[in-house]
OpenMM code with the backbone's topology and positions (N, CA, C; nanometers):
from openmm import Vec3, app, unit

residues = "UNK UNK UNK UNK UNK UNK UNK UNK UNK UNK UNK UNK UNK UNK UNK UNK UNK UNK UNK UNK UNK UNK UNK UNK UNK UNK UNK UNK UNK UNK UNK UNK UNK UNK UNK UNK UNK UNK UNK UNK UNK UNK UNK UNK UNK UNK UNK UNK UNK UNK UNK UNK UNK UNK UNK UNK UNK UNK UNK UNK UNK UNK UNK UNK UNK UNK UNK UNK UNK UNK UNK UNK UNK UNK UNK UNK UNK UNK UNK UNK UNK UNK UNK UNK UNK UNK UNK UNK UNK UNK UNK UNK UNK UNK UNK UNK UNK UNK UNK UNK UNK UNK UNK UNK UNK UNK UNK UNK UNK UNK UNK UNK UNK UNK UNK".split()
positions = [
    Vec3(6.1402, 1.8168, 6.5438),
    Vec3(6.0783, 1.9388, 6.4919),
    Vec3(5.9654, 1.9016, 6.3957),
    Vec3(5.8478, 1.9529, 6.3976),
    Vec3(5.7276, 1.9155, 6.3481),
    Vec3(5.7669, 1.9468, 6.1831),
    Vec3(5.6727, 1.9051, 6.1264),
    Vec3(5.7333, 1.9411, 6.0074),
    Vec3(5.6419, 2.0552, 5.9491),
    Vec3(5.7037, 2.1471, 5.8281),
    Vec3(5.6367, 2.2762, 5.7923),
    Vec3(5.5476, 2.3073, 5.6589),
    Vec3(5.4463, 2.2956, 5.6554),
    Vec3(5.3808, 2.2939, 5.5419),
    Vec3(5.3091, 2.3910, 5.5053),
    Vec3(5.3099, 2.4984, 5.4221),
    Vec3(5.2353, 2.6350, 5.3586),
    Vec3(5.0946, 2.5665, 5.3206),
    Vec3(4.9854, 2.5607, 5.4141),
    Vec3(4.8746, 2.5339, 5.4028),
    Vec3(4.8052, 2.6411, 5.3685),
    Vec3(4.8126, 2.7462, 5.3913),
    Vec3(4.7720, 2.8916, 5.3547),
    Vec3(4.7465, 2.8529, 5.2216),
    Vec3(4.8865, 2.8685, 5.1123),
    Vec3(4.9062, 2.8600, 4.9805),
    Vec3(4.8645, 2.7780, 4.9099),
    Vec3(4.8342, 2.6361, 4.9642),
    Vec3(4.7661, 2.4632, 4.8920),
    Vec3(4.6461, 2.5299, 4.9161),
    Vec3(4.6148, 2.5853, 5.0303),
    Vec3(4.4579, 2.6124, 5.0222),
    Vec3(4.4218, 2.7080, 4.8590),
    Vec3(4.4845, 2.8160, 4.8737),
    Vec3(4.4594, 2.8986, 4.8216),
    Vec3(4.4559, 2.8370, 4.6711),
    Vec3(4.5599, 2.8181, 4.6411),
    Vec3(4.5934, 2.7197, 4.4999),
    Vec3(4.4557, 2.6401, 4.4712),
    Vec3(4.3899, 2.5990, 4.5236),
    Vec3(4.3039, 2.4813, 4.5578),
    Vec3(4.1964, 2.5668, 4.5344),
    Vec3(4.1704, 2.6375, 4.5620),
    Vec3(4.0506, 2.7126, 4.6007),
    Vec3(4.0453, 2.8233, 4.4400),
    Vec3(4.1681, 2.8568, 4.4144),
    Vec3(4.1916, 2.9370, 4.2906),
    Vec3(4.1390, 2.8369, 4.1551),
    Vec3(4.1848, 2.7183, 4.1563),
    Vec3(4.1131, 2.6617, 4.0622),
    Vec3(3.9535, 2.6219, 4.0512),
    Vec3(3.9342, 2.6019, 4.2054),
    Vec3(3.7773, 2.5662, 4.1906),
    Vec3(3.6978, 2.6727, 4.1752),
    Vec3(3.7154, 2.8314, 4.2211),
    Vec3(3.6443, 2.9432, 4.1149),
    Vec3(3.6061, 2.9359, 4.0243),
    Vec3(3.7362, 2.8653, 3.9340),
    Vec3(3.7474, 2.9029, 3.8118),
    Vec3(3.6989, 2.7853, 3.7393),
    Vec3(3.6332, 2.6709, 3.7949),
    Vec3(3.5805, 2.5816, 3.7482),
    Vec3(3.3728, 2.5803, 3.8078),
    Vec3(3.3221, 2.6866, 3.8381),
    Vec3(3.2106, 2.7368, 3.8904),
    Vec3(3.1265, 2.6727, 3.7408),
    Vec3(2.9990, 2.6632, 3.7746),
    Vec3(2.9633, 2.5825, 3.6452),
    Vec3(2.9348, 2.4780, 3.5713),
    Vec3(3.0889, 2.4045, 3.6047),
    Vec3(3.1182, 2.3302, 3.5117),
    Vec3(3.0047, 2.1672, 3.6229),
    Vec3(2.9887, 2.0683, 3.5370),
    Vec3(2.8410, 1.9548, 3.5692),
    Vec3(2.9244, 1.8558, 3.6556),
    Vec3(2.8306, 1.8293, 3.7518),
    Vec3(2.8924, 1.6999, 3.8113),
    Vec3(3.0279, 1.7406, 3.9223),
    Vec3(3.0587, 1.6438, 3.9079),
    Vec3(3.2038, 1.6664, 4.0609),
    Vec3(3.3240, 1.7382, 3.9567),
    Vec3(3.3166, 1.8337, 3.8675),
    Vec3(3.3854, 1.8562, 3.8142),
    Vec3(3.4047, 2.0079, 3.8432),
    Vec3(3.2868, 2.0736, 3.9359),
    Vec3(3.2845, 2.2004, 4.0178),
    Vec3(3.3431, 2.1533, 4.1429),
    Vec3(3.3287, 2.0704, 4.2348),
    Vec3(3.3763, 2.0932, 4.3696),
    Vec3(3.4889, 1.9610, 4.4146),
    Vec3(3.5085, 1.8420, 4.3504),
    Vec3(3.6178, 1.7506, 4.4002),
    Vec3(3.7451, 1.8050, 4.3164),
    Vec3(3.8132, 1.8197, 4.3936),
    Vec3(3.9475, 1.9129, 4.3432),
    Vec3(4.0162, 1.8494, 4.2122),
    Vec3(4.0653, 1.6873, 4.2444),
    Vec3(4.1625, 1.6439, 4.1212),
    Vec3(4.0482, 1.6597, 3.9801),
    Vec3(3.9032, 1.6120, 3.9999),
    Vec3(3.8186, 1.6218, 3.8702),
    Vec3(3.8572, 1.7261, 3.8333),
    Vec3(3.8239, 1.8323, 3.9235),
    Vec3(3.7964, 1.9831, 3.8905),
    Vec3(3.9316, 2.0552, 3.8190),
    Vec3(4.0219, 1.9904, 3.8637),
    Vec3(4.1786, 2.0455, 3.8092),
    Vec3(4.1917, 2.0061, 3.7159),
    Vec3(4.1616, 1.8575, 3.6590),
    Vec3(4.1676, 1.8167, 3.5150),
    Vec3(4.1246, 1.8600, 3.4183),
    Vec3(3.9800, 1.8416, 3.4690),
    Vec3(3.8709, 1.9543, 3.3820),
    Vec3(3.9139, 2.0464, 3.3436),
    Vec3(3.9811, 2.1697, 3.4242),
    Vec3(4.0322, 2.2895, 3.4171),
    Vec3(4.1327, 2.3382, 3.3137),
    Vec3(4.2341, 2.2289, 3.3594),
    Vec3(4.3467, 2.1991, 3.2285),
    Vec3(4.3122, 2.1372, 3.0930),
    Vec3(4.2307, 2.0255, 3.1067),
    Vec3(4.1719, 1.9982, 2.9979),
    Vec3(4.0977, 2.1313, 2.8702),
    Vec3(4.0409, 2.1910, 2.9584),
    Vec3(3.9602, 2.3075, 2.9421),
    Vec3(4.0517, 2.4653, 2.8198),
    Vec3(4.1394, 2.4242, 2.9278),
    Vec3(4.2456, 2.5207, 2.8725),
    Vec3(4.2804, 2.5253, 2.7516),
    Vec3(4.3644, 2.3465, 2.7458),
    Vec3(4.4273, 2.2717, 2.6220),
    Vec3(4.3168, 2.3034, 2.5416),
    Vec3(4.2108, 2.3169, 2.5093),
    Vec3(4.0849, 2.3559, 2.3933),
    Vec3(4.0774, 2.4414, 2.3729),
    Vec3(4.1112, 2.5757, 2.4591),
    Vec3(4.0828, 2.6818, 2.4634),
    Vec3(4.2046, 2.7517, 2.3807),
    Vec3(4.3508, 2.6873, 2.3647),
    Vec3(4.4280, 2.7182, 2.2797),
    Vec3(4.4213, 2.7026, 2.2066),
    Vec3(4.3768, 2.5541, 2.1373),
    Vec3(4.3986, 2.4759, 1.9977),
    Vec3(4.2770, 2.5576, 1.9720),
    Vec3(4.1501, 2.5660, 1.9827),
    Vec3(4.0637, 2.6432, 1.9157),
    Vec3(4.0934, 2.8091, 1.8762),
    Vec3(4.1401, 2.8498, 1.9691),
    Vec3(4.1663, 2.9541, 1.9213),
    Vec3(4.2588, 2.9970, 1.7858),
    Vec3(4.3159, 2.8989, 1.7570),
    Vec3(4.3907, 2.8388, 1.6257),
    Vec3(4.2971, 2.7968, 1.5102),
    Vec3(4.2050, 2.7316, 1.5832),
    Vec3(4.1659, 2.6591, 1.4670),
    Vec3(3.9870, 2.7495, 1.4040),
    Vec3(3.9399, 2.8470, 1.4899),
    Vec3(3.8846, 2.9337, 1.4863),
    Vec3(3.8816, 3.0217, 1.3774),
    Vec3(4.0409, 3.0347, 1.3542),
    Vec3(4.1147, 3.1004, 1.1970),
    Vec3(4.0898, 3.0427, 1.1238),
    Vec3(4.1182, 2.9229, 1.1089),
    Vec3(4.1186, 2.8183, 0.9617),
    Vec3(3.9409, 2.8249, 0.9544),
    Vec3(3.8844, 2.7942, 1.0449),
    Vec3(3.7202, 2.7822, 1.0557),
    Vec3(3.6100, 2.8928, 0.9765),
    Vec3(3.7168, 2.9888, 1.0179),
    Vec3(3.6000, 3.1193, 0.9639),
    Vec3(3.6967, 3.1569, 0.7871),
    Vec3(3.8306, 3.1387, 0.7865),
    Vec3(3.8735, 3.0978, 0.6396),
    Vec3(3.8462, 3.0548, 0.5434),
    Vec3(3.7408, 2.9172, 0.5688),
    Vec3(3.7228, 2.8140, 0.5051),
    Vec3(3.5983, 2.8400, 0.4766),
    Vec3(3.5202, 2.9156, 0.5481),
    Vec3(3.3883, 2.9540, 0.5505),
    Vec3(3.3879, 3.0637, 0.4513),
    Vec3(3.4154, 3.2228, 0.4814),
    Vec3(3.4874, 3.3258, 0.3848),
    Vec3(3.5337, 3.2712, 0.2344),
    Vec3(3.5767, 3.1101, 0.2176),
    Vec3(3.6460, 3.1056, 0.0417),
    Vec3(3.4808, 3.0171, -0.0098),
    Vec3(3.3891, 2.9581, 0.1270),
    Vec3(3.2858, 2.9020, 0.0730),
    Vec3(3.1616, 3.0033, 0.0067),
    Vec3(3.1890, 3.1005, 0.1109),
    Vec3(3.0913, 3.2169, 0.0724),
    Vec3(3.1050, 3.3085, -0.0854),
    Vec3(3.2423, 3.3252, -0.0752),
    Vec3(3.3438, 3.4001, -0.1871),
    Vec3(3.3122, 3.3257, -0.2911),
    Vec3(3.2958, 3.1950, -0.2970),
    Vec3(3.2869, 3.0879, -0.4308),
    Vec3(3.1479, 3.0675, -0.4565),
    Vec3(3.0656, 3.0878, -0.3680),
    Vec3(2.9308, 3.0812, -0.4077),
    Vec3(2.8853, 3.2108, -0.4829),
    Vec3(2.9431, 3.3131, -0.4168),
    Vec3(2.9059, 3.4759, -0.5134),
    Vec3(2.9648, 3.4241, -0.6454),
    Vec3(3.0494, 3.3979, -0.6812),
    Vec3(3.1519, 3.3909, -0.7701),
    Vec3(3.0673, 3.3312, -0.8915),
    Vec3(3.0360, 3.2390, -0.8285),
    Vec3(2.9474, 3.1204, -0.9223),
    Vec3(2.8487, 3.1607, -1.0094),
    Vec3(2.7706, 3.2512, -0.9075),
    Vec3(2.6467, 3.3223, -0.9552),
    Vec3(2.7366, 3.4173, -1.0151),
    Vec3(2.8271, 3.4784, -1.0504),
    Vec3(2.8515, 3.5343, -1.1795),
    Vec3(2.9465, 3.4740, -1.2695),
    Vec3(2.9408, 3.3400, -1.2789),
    Vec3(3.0164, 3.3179, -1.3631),
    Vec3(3.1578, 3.3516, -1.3938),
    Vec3(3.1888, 3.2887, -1.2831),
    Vec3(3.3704, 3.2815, -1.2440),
    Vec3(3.3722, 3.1881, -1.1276),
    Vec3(3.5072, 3.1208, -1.1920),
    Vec3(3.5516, 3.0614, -1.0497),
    Vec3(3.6233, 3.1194, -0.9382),
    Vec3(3.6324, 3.0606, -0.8188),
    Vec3(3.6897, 3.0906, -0.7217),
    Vec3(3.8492, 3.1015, -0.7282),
    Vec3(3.8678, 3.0470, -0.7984),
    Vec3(4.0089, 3.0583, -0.8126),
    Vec3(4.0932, 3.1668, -0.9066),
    Vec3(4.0249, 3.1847, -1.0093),
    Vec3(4.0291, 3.2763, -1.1358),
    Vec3(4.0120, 3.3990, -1.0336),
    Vec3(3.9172, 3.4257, -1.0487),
    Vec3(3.8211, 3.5290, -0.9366),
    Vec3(3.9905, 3.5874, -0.8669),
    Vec3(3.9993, 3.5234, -0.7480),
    Vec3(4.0897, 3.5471, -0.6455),
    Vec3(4.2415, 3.5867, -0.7122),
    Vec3(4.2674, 3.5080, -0.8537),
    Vec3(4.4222, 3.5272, -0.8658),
    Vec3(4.3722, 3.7064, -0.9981),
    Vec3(4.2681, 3.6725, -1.0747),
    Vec3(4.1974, 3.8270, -1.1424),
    Vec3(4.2815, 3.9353, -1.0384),
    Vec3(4.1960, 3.9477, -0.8713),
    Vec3(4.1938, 4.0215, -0.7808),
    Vec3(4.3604, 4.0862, -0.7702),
    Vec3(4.4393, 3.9427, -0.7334),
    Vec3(4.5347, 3.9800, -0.6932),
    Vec3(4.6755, 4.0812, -0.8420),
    Vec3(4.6527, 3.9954, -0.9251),
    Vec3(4.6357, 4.0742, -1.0620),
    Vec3(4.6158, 4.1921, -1.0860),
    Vec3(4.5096, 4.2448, -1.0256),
    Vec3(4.4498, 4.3848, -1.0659),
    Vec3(4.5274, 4.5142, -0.9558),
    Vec3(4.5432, 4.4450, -0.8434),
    Vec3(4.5687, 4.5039, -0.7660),
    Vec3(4.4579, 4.5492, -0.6599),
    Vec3(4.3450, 4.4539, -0.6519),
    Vec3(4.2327, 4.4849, -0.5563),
    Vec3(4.2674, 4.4307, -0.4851),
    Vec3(4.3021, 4.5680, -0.3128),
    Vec3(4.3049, 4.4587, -0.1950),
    Vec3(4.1915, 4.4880, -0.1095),
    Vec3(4.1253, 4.3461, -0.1104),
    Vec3(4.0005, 4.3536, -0.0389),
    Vec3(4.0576, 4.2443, 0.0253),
    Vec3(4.0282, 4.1868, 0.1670),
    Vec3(4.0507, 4.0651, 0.2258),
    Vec3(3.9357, 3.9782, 0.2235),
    Vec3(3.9593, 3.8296, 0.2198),
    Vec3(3.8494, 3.7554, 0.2291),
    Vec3(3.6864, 3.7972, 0.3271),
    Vec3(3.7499, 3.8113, 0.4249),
    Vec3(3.6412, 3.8481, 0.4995),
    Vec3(3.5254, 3.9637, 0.4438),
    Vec3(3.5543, 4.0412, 0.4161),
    Vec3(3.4913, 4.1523, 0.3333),
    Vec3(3.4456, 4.1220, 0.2216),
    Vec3(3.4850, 4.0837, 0.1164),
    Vec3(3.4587, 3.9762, 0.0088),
    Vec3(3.3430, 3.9099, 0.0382),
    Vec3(3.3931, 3.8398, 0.1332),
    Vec3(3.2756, 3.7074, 0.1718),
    Vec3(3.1555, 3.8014, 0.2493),
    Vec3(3.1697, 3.8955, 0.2717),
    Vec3(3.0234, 3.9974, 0.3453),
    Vec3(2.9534, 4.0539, 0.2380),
    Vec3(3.0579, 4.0929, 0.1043),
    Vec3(2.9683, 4.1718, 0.0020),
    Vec3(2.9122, 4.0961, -0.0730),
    Vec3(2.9308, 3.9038, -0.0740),
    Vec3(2.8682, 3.8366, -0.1600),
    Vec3(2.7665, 3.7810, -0.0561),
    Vec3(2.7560, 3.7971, 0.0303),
    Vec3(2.6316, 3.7552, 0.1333),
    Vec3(2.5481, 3.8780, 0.1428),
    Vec3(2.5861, 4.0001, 0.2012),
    Vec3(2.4737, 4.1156, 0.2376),
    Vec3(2.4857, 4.1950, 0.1024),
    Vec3(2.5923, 4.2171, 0.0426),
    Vec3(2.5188, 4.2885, -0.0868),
    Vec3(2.5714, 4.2109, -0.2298),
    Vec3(2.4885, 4.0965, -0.2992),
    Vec3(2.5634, 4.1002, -0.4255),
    Vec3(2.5849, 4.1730, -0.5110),
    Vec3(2.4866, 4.2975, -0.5451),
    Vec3(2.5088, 4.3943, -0.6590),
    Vec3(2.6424, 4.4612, -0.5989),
    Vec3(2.6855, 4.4826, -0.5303),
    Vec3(2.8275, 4.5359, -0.4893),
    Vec3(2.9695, 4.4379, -0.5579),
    Vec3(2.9180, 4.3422, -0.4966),
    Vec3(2.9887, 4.1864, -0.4943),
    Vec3(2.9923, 4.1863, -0.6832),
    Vec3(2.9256, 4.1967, -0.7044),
    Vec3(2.8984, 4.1591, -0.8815),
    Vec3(2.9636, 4.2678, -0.9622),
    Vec3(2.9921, 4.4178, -0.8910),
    Vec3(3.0438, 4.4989, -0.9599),
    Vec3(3.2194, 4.4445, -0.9066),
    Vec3(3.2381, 4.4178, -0.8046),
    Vec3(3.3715, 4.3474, -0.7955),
    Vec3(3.3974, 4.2298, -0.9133),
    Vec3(3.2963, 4.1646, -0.9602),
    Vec3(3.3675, 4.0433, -1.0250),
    Vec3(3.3753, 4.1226, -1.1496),
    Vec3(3.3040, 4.2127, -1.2054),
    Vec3(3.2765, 4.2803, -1.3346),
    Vec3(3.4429, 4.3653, -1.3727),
    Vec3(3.4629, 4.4504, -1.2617),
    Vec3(3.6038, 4.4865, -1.2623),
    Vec3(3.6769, 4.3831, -1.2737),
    Vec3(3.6766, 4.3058, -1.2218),
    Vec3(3.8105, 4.1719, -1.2369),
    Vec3(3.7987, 4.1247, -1.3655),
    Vec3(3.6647, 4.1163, -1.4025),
    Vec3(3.6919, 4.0123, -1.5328),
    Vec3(3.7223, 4.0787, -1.6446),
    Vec3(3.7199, 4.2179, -1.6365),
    Vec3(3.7365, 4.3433, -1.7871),
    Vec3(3.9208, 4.3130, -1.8315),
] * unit.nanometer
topology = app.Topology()
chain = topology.addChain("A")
for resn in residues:
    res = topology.addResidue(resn, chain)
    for name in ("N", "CA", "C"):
        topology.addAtom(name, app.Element.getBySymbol(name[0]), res)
């Protein structure tokens, strides 16, 4: 008895990843094992960044936050524990927008904190 193999489905499988690798340089669009590595490889980045995306724009937000800060004469740290103290909840992100697009806003925030 011949033997039975779902070629339909390897195709398909096969063919499902190289879609999804359209693009990408070199034999890494059309020779299958490159293209599958790539793919997975691709992935594995696509998680860890999405992780690390958080910490990225965090770190950015306490750089921005500490530079307003500065220019009025407070630290970043004072500043932030003042905030939490007072009972202002503003989140970093917002913070870090009013000391970039508006400081006179930003400056009436540090003015409240520091009274």
């Amino acid at each position: 008895m011949p033997r039975s193999v779902n070629a339909v489905a390897s195709r398909a499988r096969r063919k499902k990843i190289l879609n999804r690798t359209k693009g990408y340089w070199g034999r890494g669009k059309n020779v299958w094992t490159v293209a599958k590595n790539k793919w997975e490889k691709g992935q594995t980045y696509a998680y860890r960044d999405r992780r690390a995306k958080k910490r990225e724009f965090r770190a950015l937000w306490i750089n921005r936050i500490n530079a307003g800060c500065r220019m009025n004469g407070i630290s970043y740290s004072v500043f932030m524990g003042e905030l939490h103290k007072n009972n202002i909840e503003l989140n970093r992100k917002v913070l870090a927008d009013l000391a970039m697009n508006q400081p006179e806003a930003f400056a009436a925030v540090v003015k409240m904190v520091k009274k």
